[in-house]
DOGU-341750 format. One record per residue: x, y, z of N, C-alpha, C in turn. Coordinates in Angstrom, 2 decimals. Layout:
REM residues N
+---------+---------+---------+---------+---------+---------+---------+---------+---------+
|     nxx |     nyy |     nzz |    caxx |    cayy |    cazz |     cxx |     cyy |     czz |
+---------+---------+---------+---------+---------+---------+---------+---------+---------+
|       X |       Y |       Z |       X |       Y |       Z |       X |       Y |       Z |
...
+---------+---------+---------+---------+---------+---------+---------+---------+---------+
//
This chain:
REM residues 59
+---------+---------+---------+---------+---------+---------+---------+---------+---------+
|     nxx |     nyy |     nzz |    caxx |    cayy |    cazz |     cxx |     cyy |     czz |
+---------+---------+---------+---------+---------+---------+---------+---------+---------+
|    0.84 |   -1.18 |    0.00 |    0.00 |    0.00 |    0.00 |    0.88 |    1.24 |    0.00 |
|    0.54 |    2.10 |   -0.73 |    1.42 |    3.28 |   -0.67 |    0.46 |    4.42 |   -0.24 |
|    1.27 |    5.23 |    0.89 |    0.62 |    6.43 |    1.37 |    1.15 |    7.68 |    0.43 |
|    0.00 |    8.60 |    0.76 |    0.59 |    9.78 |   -0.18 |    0.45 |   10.84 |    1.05 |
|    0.45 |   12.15 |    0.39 |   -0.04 |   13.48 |    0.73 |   -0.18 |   14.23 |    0.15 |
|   -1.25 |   14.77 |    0.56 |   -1.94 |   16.26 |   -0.90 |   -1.73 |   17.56 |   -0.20 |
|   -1.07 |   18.21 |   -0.41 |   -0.44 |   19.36 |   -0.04 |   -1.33 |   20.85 |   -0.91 |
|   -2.52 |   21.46 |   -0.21 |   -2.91 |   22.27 |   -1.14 |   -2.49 |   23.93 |   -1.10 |
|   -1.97 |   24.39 |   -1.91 |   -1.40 |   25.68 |   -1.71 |   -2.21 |   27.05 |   -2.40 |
|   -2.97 |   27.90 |   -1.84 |   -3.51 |   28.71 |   -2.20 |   -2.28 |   29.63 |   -3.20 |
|   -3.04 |   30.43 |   -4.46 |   -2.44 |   31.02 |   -4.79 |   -1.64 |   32.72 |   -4.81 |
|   -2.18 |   32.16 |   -3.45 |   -2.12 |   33.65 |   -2.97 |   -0.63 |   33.38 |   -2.05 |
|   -0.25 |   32.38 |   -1.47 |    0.99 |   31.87 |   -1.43 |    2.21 |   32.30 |   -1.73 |
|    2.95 |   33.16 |   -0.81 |    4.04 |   33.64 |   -1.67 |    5.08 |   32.67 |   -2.12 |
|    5.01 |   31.55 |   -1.57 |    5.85 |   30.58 |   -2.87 |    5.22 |   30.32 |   -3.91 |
|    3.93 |   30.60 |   -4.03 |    3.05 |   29.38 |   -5.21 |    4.27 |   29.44 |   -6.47 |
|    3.91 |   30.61 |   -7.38 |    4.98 |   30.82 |   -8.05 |    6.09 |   29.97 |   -8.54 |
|    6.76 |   29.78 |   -7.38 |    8.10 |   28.70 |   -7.67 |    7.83 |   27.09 |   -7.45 |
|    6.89 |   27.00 |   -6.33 |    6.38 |   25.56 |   -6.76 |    5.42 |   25.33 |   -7.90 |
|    4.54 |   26.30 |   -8.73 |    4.12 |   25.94 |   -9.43 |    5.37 |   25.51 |  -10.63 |
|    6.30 |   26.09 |  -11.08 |    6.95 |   25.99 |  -11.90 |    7.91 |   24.85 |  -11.35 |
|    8.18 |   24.50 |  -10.35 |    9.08 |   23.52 |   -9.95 |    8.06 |   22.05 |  -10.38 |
|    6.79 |   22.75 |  -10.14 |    5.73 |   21.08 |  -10.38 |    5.97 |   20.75 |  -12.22 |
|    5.97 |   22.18 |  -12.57 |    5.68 |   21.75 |  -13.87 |    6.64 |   21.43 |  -14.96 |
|    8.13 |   21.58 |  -14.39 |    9.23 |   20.88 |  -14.69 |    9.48 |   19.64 |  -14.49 |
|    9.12 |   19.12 |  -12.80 |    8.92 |   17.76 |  -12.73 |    7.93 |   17.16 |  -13.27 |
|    6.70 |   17.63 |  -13.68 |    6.13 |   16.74 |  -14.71 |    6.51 |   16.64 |  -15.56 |
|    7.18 |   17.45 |  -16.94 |    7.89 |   16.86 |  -18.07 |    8.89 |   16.62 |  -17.91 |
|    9.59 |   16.61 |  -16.83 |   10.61 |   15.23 |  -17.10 |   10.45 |   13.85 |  -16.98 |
|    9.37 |   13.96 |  -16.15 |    9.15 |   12.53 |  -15.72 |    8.28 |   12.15 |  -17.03 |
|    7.66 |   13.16 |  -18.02 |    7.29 |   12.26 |  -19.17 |    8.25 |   12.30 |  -19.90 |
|    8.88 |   12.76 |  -20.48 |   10.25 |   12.86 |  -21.15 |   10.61 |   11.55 |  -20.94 |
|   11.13 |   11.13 |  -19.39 |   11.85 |    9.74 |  -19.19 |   10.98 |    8.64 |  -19.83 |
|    9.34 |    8.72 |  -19.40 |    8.62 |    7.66 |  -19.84 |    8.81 |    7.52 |  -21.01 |
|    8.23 |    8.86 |  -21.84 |    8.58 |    8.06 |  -23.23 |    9.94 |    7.57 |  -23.66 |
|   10.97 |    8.16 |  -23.31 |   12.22 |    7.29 |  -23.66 |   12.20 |    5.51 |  -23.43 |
|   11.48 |    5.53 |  -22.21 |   11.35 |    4.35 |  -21.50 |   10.31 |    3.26 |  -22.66 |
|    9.28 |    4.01 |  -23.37 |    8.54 |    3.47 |  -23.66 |    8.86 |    3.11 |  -25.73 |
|    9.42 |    4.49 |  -25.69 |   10.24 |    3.95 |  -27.39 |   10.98 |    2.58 |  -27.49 |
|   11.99 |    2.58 |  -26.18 |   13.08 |    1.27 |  -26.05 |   12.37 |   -0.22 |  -26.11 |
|   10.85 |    0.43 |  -25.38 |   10.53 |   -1.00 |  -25.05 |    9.69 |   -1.60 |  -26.65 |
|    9.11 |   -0.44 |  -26.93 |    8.64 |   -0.29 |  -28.17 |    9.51 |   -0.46 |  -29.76 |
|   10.11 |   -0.64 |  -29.66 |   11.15 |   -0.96 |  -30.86 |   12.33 |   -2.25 |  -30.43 |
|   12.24 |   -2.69 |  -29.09 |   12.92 |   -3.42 |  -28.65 |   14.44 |   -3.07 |  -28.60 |
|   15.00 |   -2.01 |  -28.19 |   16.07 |   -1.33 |  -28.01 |   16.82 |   -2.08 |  -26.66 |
|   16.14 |   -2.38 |  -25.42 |   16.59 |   -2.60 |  -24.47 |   15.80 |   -1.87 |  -23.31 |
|   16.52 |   -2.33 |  -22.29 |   16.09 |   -1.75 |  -21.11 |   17.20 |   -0.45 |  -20.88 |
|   16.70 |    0.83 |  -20.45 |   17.50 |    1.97 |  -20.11 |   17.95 |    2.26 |  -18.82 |
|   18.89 |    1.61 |  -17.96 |   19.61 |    2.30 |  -16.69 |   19.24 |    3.25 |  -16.50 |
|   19.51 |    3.63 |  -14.92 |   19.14 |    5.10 |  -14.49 |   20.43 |    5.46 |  -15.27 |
|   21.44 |    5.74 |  -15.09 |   22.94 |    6.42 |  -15.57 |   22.88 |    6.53 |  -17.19 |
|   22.00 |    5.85 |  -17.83 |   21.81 |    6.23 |  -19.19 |   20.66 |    7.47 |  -19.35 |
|   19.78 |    6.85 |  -18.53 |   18.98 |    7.81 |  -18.64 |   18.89 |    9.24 |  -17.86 |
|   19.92 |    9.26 |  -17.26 |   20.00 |   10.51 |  -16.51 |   21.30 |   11.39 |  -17.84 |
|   22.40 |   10.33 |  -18.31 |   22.48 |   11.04 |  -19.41 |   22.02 |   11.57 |  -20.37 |
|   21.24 |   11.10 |  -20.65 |   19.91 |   11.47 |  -21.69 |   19.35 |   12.57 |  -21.17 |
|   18.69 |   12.55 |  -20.20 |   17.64 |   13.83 |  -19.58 |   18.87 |   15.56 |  -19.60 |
|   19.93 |   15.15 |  -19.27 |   21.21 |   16.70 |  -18.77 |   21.10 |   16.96 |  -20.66 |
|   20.91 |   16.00 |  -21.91 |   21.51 |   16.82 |  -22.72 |   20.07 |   17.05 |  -23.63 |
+---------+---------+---------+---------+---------+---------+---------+---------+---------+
//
Protein backbone atom coordinates (compact mmCIF):
# COMPACT_ATOMS: atom_id res chain seq x y z
CA UNK A 1 0.00 0.00 0.00
CA UNK A 2 1.42 3.28 -0.67
CA UNK A 3 0.62 6.43 1.37
CA UNK A 4 0.59 9.78 -0.18
CA UNK A 5 -0.04 13.48 0.73
CA UNK A 6 -1.94 16.26 -0.90
CA UNK A 7 -0.44 19.36 -0.04
CA UNK A 8 -2.91 22.27 -1.14
CA UNK A 9 -1.40 25.68 -1.71
CA UNK A 10 -3.51 28.71 -2.20
CA UNK A 11 -2.44 31.02 -4.79
CA UNK A 12 -2.12 33.65 -2.97
CA UNK A 13 0.99 31.87 -1.43
CA UNK A 14 4.04 33.64 -1.67
CA UNK A 15 5.85 30.58 -2.87
CA UNK A 16 3.05 29.38 -5.21
CA UNK A 17 4.98 30.82 -8.05
CA UNK A 18 8.10 28.70 -7.67
CA UNK A 19 6.38 25.56 -6.76
CA UNK A 20 4.12 25.94 -9.43
CA UNK A 21 6.95 25.99 -11.90
CA UNK A 22 9.08 23.52 -9.95
CA UNK A 23 5.73 21.08 -10.38
CA UNK A 24 5.68 21.75 -13.87
CA UNK A 25 9.23 20.88 -14.69
CA UNK A 26 8.92 17.76 -12.73
CA UNK A 27 6.13 16.74 -14.71
CA UNK A 28 7.89 16.86 -18.07
CA UNK A 29 10.61 15.23 -17.10
CA UNK A 30 9.15 12.53 -15.72
CA UNK A 31 7.29 12.26 -19.17
CA UNK A 32 10.25 12.86 -21.15
CA UNK A 33 11.85 9.74 -19.19
CA UNK A 34 8.62 7.66 -19.84
CA UNK A 35 8.58 8.06 -23.23
CA UNK A 36 12.22 7.29 -23.66
CA UNK A 37 11.35 4.35 -21.50
CA UNK A 38 8.54 3.47 -23.66
CA UNK A 39 10.24 3.95 -27.39
CA UNK A 40 13.08 1.27 -26.05
CA UNK A 41 10.53 -1.00 -25.05
CA UNK A 42 8.64 -0.29 -28.17
CA UNK A 43 11.15 -0.96 -30.86
CA UNK A 44 12.92 -3.42 -28.65
CA UNK A 45 16.07 -1.33 -28.01
CA UNK A 46 16.59 -2.60 -24.47
CA UNK A 47 16.09 -1.75 -21.11
CA UNK A 48 17.50 1.97 -20.11
CA UNK A 49 19.61 2.30 -16.69
CA UNK A 50 19.14 5.10 -14.49
CA UNK A 51 22.94 6.42 -15.57
CA UNK A 52 21.81 6.23 -19.19
CA UNK A 53 18.98 7.81 -18.64
CA UNK A 54 20.00 10.51 -16.51
CA UNK A 55 22.48 11.04 -19.41
CA UNK A 56 19.91 11.47 -21.69
CA UNK A 57 17.64 13.83 -19.58
CA UNK A 58 21.21 16.70 -18.77
CA UNK A 59 21.51 16.82 -22.72
Amino acid sequence: MQLTERHIIKSTEHRFAQIDELAFKSKNLYNAANYVIRQNFIYGWGYVNYNEMNRLMKS
